[in-house]
C-alpha positions, 0 to 999 in steps of 0.5 A: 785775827791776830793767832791767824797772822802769827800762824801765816807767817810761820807758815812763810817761815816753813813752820807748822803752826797750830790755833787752839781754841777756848772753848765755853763761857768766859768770866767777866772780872779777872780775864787776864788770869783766867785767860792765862790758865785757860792758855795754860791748860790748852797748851798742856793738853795739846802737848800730851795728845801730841807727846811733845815733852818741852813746851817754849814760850816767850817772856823776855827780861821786860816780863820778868821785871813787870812780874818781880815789881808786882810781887813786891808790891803785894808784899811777896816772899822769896818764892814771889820775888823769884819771878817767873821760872826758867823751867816749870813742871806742867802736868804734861809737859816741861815749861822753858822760858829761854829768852828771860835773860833778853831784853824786850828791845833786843828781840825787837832789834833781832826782828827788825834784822831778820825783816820779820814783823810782831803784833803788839798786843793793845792790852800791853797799853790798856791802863785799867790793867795793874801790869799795864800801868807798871810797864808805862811807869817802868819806860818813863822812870828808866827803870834798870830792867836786867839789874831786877833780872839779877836780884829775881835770878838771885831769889831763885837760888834761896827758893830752890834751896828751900823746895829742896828742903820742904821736899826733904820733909815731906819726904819723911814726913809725909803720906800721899794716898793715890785717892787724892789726900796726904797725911802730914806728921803734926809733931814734926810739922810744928817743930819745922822752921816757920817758912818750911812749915809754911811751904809745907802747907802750901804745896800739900793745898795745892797739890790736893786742891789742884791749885796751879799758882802759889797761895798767898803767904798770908793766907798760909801764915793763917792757915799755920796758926790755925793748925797750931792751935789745934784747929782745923781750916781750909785754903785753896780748895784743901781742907785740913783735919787735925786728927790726934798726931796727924793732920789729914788734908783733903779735897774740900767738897765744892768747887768740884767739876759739874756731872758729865760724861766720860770721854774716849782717851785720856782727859784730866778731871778736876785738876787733880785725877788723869782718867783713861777711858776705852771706846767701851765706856766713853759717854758713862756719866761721871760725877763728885762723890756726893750725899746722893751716891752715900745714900743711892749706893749700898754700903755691901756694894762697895769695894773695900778699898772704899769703905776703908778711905776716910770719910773726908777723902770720899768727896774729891773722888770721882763716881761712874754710872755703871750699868744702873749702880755706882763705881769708883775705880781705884787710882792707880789701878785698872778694873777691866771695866774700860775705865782707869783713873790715876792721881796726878795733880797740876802741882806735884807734891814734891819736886818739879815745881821749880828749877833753876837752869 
């Protein structure tokens, strides 16, 4: 009801509007991040189908301190204490947030102007969620709004000039395989300043576990000791392999999208892989690599490309039932079988996680 008011009144105003729905089950604990992502995902998708390069959403000052107090609450780094950015790389898109610098009450003054009316969501005052209860103790504490905007714009500054940095190493150090895995330089990993090293591991797990949010610092600083130690691990979906002077990270081997059917155009397949797919072969069933396709799928029959991945590599990869056999079309290239596949993960590896305008 409430995106149907929103849209009727674009309309008046003489802009096109658009309702897109989430469709499929829906979890019940955690629905104010799932929804998020799920809002996320929508917005994405629509966005490339449609080639528009900037998306604009509407989180004001208010929103901005709500997220800062939360993080510091948790314990946050610098990357936490940013907040939110300005500018974010989507997959399809580029996120702007214009209005971070404008207080909740400003806009509401501006509405109130203009004679146009909002929809106050009743979630925003529903204490059994954490965000809820902050933004009641923030209006009865008077809490000084846009002097955490200018310590969260100030930590912005320190993460962009730390991304810069990690983005530097990887660039030296690092190899990313168009099959999904990267091979970091043990050596030089462990010589690295502890929180470069930690941002290392984090946008390497994200990016090959297509994770969209931050993991938590203390899971990375255990993720570091393990490493250091000469022991493998996993986090967020990434699996870690110390293999004499190099580390191997690969996508862990659950969590991996259901069998299914390939669908007509271009569609995003576990986060990480953007497949494109002719009228010719839209409805070939597609699934993870599995135990199953190594023991259905002759080792002759195989590409060689395949059989010289590492064998962890093999599970993030998706499969194609072609014509009674198995095909995984490599990434990055186009096979003339209809059907191409390229690695394109939510979190780039390097640059355009984070910007500062």
């Amino acid at each position: 009801q409430e995106a149907e008011l929103t849209a009727a009144r674009l309309n008046r105003l003489g802009i096109e509007a658009h309702i897109l729905d989430w469709v499929g089950g829906k979890p019940k604990s955690g629905v104010m991040t799932a929804a998020r992502q799920a809002r996320y995902a929508l917005l994405d998708q629509w966005c490339r189908k449609k080639g528009v390069l900037h998306l604009l959403v509407a989180h004001h000052a208010d929103d901005q301190a709500e997220t800062f107090l939360m993080r510091l609450g948790r314990g946050s780094g610098p990357d936490g204490l940013a907040a939110m950015a300005s500018v974010r790389e989507l997959s399809a898109c580029r996120l702007l947030r214009p209005l971070l610098d404008f207080p909740k009450a400003r806009l509401q003054a501006t509405l109130r102007a203009l004679d146009i009316d909002w929809v106050e969501d009743p979630s925003n005052v529903d204490p059994k969620y954490a965000r809820s209860r902050l933004r009641a103790q923030m209006r009865s504490s008077g809490t000084d709004v846009m002097g955490i905007v200018r310590a969260a714009r100030r930590f912005a500054r320190a993460r962009a000039a730390l991304e810069n940095h990690t983005s530097a190493w990887l660039a030296r150090h690092a190899v990313l395989d168009q099959a999904g895995f990267i091979v970091l330089d043990d050596a030089q990993l462990q010589i690295a300043d502890e929180e470069i090293r930690l941002r290392i591991l984090g946008r390497t797990a994200m990016t090959v576990g297509g994770r969209t949010y931050s993991l938590q610092i203390a899971s990375l600083e255990r993720l570091a000791s393990a490493l250091a130690g000469g022991r493998g691990a996993t986090l967020g979906s990434a699996r870690f392999v110390v293999q004499g002077d190099t580390i191997g990270i690969y996508r862990e081997a659950r969590n991996l999208p259901e069998a299914g059917s390939l669908v007509y155009g271009s569609s995003r397949w576990d986060h990480r892989f953007i497949i494109k797919t002719d009228a010719s072969a839209a409805g070939t069933p597609i699934q993870p690599w599995s135990s199953k396709c190594d023991k259905s799928w002759p080792e002759d029959a195989r590409p060689t490309w395949f059989k010289s991945l590492p064998d962890a590599a093999r599970a993030g990869l998706p499969v194609i039932g072609w014509a009674g056999a198995f095909s995984v079309p490599k990434p990055g290239s186009f096979e003339n079988i209809g059907v191409s596949i390229r690695f394109q993960p939510t979190m780039p590896v390097s640059g355009g996680g984070f910007t500062v305008a």
